[in-house]
Backbone as CSV, one residue per row, in Angstrom:
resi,resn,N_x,N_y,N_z,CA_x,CA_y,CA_z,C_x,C_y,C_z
1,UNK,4.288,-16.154,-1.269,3.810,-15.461,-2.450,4.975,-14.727,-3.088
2,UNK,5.247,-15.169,-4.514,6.267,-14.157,-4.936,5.852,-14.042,-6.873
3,UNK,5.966,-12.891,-7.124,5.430,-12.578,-8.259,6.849,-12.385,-8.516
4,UNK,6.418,-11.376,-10.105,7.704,-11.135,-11.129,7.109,-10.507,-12.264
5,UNK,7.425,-9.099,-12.535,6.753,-8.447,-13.688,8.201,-8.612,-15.006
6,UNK,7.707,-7.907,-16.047,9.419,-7.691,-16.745,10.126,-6.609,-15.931
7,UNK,10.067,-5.816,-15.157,10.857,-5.207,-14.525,11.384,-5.532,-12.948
8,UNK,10.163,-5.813,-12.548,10.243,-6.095,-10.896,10.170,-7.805,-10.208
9,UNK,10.559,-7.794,-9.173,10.337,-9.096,-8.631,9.475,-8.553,-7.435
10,UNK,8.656,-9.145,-7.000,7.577,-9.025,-5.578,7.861,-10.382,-4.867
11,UNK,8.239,-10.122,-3.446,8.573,-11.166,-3.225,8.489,-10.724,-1.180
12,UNK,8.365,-11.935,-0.377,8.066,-11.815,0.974,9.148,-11.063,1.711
13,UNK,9.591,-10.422,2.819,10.237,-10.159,3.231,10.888,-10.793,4.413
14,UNK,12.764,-9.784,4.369,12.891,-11.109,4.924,14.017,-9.646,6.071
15,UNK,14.502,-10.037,7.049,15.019,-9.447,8.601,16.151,-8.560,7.752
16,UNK,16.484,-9.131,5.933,17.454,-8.336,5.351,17.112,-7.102,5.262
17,UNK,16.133,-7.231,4.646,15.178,-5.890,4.460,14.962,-4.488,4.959
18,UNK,15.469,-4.754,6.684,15.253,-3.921,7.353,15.944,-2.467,7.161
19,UNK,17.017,-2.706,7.154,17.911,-1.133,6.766,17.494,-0.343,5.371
20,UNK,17.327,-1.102,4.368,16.619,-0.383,3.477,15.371,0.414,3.219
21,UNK,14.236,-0.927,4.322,13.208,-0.079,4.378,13.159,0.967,5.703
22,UNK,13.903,0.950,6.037,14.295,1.937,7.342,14.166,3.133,6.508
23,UNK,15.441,3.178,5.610,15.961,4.102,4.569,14.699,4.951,3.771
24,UNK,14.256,4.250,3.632,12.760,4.471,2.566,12.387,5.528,3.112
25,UNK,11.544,4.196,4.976,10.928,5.339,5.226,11.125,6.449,6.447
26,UNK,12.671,6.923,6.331,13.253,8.179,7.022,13.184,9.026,5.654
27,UNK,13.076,8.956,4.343,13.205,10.328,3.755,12.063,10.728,4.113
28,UNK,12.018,12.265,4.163,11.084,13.331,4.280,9.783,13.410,2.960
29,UNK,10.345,13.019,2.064,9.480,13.264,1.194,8.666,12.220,0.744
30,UNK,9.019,10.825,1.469,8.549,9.899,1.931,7.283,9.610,2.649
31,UNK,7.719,9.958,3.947,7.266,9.929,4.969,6.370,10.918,5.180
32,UNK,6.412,12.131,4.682,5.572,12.913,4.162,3.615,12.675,3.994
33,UNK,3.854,12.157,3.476,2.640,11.647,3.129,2.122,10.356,4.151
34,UNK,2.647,9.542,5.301,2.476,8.807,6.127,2.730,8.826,7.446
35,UNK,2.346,10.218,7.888,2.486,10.816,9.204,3.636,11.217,9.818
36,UNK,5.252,11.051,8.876,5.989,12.264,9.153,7.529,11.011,9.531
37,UNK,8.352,11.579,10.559,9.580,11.246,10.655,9.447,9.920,11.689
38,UNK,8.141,9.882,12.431,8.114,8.326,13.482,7.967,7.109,12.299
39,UNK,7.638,7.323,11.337,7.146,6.185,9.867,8.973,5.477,10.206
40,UNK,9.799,5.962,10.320,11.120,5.406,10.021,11.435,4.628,11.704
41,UNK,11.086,4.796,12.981,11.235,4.297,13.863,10.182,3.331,13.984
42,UNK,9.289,2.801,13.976,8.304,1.811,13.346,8.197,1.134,11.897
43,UNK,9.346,0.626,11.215,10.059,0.022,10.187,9.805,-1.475,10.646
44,UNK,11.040,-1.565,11.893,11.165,-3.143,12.491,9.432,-3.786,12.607
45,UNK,9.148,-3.018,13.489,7.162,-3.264,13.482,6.837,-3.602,12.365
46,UNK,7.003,-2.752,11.373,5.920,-2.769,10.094,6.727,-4.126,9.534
47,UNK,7.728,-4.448,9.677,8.252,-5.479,8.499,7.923,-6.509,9.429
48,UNK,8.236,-6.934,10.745,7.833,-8.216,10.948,5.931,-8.179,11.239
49,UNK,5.284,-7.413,10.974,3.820,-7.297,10.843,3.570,-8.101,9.632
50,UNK,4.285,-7.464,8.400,3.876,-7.718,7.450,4.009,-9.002,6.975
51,UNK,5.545,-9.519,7.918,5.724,-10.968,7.228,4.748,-11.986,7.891
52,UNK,4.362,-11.627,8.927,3.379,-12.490,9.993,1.550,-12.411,9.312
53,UNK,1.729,-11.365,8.657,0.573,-11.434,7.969,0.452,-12.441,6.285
54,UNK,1.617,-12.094,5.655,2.283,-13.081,4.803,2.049,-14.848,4.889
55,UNK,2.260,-14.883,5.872,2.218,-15.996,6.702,1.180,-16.673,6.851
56,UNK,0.342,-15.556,7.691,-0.856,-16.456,8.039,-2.048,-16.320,7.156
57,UNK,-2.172,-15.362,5.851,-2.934,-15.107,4.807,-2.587,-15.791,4.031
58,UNK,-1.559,-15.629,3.647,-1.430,-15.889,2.268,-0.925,-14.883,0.582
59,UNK,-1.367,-13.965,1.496,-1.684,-12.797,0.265,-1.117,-11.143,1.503
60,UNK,-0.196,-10.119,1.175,-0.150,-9.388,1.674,0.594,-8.179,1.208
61,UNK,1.905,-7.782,2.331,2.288,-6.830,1.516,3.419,-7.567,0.958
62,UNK,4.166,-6.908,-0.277,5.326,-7.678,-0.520,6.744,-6.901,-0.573
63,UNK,7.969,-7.325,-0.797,8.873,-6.318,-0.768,8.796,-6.245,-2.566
64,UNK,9.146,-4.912,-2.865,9.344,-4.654,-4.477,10.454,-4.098,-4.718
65,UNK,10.895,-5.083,-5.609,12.658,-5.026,-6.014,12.724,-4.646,-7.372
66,UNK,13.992,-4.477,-7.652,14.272,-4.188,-9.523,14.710,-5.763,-9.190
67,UNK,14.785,-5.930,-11.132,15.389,-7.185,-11.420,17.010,-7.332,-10.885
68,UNK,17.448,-6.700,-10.192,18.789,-6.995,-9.314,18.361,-7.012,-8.328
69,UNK,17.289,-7.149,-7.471,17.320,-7.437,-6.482,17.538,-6.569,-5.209
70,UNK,17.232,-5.097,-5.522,17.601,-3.778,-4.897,16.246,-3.263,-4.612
71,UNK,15.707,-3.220,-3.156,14.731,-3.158,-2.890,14.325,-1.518,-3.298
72,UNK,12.905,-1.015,-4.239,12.513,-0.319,-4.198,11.353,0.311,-3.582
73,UNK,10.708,-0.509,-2.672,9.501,-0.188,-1.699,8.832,-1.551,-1.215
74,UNK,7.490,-0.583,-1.437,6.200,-1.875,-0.876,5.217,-1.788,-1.719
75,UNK,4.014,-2.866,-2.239,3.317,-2.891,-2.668,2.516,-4.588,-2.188
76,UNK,0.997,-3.802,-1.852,0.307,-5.527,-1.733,-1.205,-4.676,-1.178
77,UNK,-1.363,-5.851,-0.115,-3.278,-6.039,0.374,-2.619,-6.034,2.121
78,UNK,-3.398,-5.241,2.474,-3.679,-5.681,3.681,-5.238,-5.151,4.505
79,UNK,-5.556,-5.229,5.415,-6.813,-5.113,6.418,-6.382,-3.633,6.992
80,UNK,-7.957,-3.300,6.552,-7.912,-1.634,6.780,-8.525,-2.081,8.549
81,UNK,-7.056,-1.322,9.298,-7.458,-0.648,10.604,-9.000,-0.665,10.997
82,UNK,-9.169,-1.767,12.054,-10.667,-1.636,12.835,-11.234,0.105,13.024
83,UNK,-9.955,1.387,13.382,-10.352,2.258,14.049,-10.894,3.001,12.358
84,UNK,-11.101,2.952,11.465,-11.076,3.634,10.286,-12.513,3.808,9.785
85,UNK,-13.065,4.368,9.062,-14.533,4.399,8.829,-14.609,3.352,7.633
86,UNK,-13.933,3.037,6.849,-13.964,2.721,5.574,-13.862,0.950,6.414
87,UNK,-13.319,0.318,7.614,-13.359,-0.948,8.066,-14.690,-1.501,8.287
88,UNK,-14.717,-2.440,7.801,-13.967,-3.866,7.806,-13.772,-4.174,6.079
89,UNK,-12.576,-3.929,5.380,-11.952,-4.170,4.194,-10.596,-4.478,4.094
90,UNK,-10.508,-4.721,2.778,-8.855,-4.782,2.307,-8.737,-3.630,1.446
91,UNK,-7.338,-3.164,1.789,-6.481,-2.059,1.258,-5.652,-2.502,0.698
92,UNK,-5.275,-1.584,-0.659,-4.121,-1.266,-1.124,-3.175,-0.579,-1.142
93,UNK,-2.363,-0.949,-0.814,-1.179,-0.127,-0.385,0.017,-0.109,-1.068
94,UNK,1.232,0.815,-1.252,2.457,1.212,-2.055,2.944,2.180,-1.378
95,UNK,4.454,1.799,-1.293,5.319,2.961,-1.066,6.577,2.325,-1.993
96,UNK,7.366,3.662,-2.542,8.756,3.471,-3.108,9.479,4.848,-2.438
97,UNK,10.792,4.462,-2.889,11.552,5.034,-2.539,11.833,6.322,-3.609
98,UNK,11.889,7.570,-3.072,11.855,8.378,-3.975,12.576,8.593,-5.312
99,UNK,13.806,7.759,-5.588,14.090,7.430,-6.482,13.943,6.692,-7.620
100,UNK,12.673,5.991,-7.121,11.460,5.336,-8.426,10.460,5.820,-8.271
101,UNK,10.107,6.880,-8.008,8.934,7.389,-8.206,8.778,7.824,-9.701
102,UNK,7.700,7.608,-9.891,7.321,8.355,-12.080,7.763,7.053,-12.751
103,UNK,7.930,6.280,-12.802,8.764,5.098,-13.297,7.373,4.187,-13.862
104,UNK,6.073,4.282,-13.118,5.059,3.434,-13.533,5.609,1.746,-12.884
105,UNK,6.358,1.788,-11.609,6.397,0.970,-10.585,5.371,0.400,-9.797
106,UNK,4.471,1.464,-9.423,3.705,0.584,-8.186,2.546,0.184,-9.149
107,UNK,2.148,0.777,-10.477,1.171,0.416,-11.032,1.335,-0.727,-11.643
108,UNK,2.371,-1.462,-12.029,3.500,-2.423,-12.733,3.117,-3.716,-11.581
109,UNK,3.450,-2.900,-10.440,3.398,-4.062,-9.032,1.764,-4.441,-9.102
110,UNK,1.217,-3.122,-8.684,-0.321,-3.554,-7.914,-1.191,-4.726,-8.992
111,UNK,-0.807,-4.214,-10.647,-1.222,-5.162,-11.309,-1.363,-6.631,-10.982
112,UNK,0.023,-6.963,-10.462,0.194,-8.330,-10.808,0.011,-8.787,-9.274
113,UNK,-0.169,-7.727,-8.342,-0.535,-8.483,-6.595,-1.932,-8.714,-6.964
114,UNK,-2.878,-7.268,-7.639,-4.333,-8.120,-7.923,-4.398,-9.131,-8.818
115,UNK,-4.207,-9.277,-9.729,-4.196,-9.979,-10.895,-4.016,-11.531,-9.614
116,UNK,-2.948,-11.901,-8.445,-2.792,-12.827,-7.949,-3.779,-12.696,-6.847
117,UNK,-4.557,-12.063,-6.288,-4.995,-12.190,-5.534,-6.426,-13.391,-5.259
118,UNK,-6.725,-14.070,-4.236,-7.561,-15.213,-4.147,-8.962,-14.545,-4.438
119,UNK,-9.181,-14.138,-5.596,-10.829,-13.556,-5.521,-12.210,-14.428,-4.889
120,UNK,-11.831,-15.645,-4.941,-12.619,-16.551,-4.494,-13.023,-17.010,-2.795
121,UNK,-11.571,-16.282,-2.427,-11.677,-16.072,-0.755,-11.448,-14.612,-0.232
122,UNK,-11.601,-13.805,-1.093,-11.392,-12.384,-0.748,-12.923,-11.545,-0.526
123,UNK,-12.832,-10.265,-0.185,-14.005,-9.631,-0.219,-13.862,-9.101,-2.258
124,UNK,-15.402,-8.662,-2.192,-15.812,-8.189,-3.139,-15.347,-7.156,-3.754
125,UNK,-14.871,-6.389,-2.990,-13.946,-5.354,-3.403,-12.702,-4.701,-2.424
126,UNK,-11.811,-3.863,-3.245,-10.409,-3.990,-2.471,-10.885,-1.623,-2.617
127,UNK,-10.440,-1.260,-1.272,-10.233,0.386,-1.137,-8.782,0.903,-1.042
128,UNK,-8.420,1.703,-1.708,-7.135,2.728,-1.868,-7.915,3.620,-0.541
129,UNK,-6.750,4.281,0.560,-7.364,5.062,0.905,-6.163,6.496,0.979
130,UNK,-6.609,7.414,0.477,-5.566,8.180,-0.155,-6.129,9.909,0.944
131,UNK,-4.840,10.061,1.685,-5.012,11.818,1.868,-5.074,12.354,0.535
132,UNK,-6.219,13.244,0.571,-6.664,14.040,-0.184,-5.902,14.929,-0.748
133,UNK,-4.881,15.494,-0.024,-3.928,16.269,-0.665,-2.342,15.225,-1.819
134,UNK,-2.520,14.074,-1.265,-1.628,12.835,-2.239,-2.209,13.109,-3.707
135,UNK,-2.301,13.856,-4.232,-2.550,13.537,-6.100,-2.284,12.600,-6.606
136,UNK,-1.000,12.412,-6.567,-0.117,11.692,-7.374,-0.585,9.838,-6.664
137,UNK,-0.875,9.609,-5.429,-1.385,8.589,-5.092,-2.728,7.753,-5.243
138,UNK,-3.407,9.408,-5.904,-5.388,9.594,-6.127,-5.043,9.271,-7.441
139,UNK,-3.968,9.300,-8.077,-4.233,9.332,-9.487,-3.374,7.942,-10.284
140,UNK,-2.818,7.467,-9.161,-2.168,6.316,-9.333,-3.323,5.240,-8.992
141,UNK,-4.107,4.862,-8.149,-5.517,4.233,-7.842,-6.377,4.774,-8.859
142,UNK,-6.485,5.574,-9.311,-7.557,5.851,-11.005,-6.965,4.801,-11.677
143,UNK,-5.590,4.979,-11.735,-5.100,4.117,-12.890,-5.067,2.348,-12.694
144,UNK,-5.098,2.626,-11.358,-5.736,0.875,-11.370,-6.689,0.477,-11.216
145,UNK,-7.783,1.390,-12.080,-9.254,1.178,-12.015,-9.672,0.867,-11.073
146,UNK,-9.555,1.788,-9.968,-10.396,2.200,-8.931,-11.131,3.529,-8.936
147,UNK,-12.299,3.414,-8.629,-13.477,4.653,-8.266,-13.537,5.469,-7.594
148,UNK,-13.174,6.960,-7.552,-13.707,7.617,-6.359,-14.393,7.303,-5.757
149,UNK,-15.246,7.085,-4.567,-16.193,7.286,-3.858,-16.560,8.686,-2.919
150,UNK,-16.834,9.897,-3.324,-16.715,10.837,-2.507,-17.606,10.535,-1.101
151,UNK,-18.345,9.851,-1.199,-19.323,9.845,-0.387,-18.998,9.505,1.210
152,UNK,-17.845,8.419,0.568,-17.371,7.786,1.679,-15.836,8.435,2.410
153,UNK,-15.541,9.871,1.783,-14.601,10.342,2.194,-14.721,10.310,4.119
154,UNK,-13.185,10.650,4.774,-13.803,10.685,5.919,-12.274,10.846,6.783
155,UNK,-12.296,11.576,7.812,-11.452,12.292,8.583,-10.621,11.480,9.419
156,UNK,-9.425,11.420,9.179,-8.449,10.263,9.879,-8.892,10.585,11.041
157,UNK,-8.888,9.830,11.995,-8.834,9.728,13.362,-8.052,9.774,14.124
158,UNK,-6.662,9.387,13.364,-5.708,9.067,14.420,-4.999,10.453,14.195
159,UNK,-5.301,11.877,13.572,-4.246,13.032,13.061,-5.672,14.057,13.502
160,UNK,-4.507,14.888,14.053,-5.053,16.363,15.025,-5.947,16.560,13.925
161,UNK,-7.020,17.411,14.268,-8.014,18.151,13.292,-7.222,18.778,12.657
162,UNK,-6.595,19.386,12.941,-5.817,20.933,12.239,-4.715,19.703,10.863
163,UNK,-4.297,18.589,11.304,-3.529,18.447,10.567,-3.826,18.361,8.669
164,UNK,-2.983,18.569,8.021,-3.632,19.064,6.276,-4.018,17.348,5.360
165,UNK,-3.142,16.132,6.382,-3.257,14.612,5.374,-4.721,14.258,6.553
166,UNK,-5.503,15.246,7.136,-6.907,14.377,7.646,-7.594,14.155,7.223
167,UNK,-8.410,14.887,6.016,-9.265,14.387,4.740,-8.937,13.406,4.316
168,UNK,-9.070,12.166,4.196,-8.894,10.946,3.061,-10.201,11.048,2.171
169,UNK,-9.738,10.179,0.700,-10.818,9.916,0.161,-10.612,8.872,-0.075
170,UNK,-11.469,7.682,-0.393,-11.806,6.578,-0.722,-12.452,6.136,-1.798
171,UNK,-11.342,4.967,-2.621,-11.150,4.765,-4.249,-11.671,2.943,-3.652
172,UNK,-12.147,2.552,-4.752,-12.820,1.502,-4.412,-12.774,0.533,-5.667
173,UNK,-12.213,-0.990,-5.973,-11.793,-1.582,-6.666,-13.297,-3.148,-6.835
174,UNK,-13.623,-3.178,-7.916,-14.391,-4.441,-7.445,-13.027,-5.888,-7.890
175,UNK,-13.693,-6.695,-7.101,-12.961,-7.197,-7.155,-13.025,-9.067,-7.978
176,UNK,-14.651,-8.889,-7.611,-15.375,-10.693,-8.244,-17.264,-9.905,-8.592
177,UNK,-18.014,-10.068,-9.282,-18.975,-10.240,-9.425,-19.642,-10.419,-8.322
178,UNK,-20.760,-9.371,-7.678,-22.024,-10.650,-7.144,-22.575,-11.076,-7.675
179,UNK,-23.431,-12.261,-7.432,-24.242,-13.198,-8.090,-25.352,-12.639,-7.637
């Protein structure tokens, strides 16, 4: 799978990848929002996850580059965690590197991963699932016409009670018509 907006290329990843997205995700202000400074020692994991999912889907996460070819994050679909309340779905997901952030990047990306996505073999609808304290991530999923759902908000599992990203809320995308 490889897309191409006028700014960006989306495209599979490849073992190059690794030091950059290492890079990504060791900044603090990064990682921040995705459970902290271990996000950067679980890189190697996450990238050959993602390409193995690539692989055997079809449809996943992708690497997101500028038109030179300078990786600026992640953006795609993947399967929300069995342990999660909001499972059995597909998620949307984005990260950049703090130096494209505000740029109207991941909204640029997510466009054109849904816009490609197999609606015909997919579920009915696709969930953002956003810590509650992420604004800027709650308000980036508005903009790709996704729905609040307050209803279905619901308390990470895998982060201490006390911790402040345990509230998620859940934004909800349709994705094909039922009949």
């Amino acid at each position: 799978m490889k897309l191409s907006t006028p700014r960006l290329r989306l495209r599979p990843w490849t073992t190059d990848d690794l030091p950059a997205l290492t890079s990504i995700n060791a900044d603090a202000r990064v990682n921040a929002w995705l459970g902290g400074e271990a996000l950067a020692s679980r890189s190697a994991q996450a990238l050959q996850s993602m390409r193995e999912r690539l692989d055997d889907d079809g449809w996943g996460v992708l690497a997101v580059c500028d038109r030179e070819g300078d990786l600026l994050g992640l953006a795609g679909l993947q399967r929300v965690s069995p342990s999660l309340p909001a499972a059995p779905a597909v998620e949307a997901v984005w990260r950049l590197k703090r130096g494209a952030w505000g740029a109207g990047y991941v909204v640029e990306a997510m466009r054109a991963i849904l816009a490609a996505f197999p609606a015909d073999s997919g579920p009915d609808e696709i969930v953002a699932l956003v810590a509650k304290p992420n604004l800027r991530s709650a308000k980036t999923a508005q903009g790709l016409d996704f729905d609040y759902d307050p209803a279905a908000d619901f308390l990470h599992p895998a982060l201490h009670p006390d911790h402040p990203l345990r509230p998620h809320g859940v934004y909800r995308r349709r994705v094909r018509l039922s009949i």
